[in-house]
C-alpha positions in Angstrom: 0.5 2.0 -17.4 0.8 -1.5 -15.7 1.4 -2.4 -12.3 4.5 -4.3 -11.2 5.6 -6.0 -7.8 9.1 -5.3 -6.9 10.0 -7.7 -3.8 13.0 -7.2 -1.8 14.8 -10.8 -0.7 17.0 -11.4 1.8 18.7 -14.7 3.9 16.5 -16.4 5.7 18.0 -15.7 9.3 17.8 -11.1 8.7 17.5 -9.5 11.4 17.1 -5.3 10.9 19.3 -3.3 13.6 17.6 0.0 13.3 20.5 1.6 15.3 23.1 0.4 13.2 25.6 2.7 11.0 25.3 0.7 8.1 20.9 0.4 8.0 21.1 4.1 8.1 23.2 4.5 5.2 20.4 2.1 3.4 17.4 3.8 4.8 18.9 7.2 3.5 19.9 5.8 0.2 16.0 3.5 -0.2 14.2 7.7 0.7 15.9 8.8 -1.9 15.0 6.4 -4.3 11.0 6.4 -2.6 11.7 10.5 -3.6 12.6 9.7 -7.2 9.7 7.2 -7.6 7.1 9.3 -6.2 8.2 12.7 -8.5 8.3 9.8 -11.2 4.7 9.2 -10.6 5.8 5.3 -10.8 5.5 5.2 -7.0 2.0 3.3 -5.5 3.0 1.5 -2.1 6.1 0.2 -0.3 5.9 -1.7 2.7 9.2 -3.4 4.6 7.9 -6.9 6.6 9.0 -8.4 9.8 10.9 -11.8 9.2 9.0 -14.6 8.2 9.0 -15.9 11.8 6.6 -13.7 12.2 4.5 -14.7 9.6 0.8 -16.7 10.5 -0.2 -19.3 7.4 -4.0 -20.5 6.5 -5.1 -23.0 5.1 -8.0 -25.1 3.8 -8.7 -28.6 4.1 -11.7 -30.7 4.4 -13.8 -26.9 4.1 -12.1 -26.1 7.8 -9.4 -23.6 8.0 -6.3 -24.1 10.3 -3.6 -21.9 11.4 0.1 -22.2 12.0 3.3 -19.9 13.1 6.4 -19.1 10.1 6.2 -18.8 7.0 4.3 -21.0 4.7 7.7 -22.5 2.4 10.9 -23.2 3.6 13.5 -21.3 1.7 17.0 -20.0 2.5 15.6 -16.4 1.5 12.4 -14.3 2.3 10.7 -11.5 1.4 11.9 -8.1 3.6 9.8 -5.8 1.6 8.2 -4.7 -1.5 7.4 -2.4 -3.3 4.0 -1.4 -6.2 4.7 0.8 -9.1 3.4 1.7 -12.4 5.2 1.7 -15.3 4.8 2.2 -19.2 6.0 -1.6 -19.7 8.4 -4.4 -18.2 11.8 -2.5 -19.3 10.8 0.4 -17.5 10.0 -1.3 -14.7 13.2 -3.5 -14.8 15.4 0.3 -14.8 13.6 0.6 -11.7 14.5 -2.2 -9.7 17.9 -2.0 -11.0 17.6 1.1 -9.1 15.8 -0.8 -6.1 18.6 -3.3 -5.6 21.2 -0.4 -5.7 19.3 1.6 -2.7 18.7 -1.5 -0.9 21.8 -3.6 -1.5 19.6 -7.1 -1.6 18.2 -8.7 -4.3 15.1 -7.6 -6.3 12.3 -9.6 -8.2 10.1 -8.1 -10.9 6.5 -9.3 -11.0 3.8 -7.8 -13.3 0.1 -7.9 -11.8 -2.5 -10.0 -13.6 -4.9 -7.8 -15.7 -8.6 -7.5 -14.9 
């Protein structure tokens, strides 16, 4: 089984309202899809992110190693959240981010890890 990065994208300016009717609906729908993963044994980890506002980039120059605030591109989308899973090869993994972008409603991108 191979290991696959499924990313959740969304515009640039999200914001999450955890009260709201309609990110309820989502949450509900995205358990039940974490619920099918997991009895699957495709699921691994899932994280959701804070905007990329929130975000702190490094980097390296002259061997020294500076800091700065917001996200490291500038894009009109960012990641929201991700998910790892194992899968017996890209199709299978693909028929599960079909089922990703269903729960979430957003976009999802399909990644395989590197082997080694």
């Amino acid at each position: 089984m191979s290991q696959y990065l499924m990313s959740v994208w969304h515009d640039a300016d999200y914001e999450v309202d955890f009260s709201g009717d309609e990110f309820q609906r989502i949450v509900a729908q995205v358990d039940a899809y974490n619920e099918e993963l997991t009895a699957a044994g495709a699921w691994v980890f899932a994280g959701g992110l804070h905007p990329a506002s929130s975000a702190t980039v490094l980097r390296l120059s002259d061997g020294e190693v500076s800091m700065t605030d917001g996200p490291y591109a500038e894009t009109k989308e960012q990641m929201g959240g991700f998910w790892v899973i194992e899968a017996a090869d890209l199709d299978a993994a693909l028929e599960w981010a079909r089922k990703a972008a269903r729960a979430c409603e957003d976009p999802v991108e399909v990644r395989p890890f590197q082997d080694g």
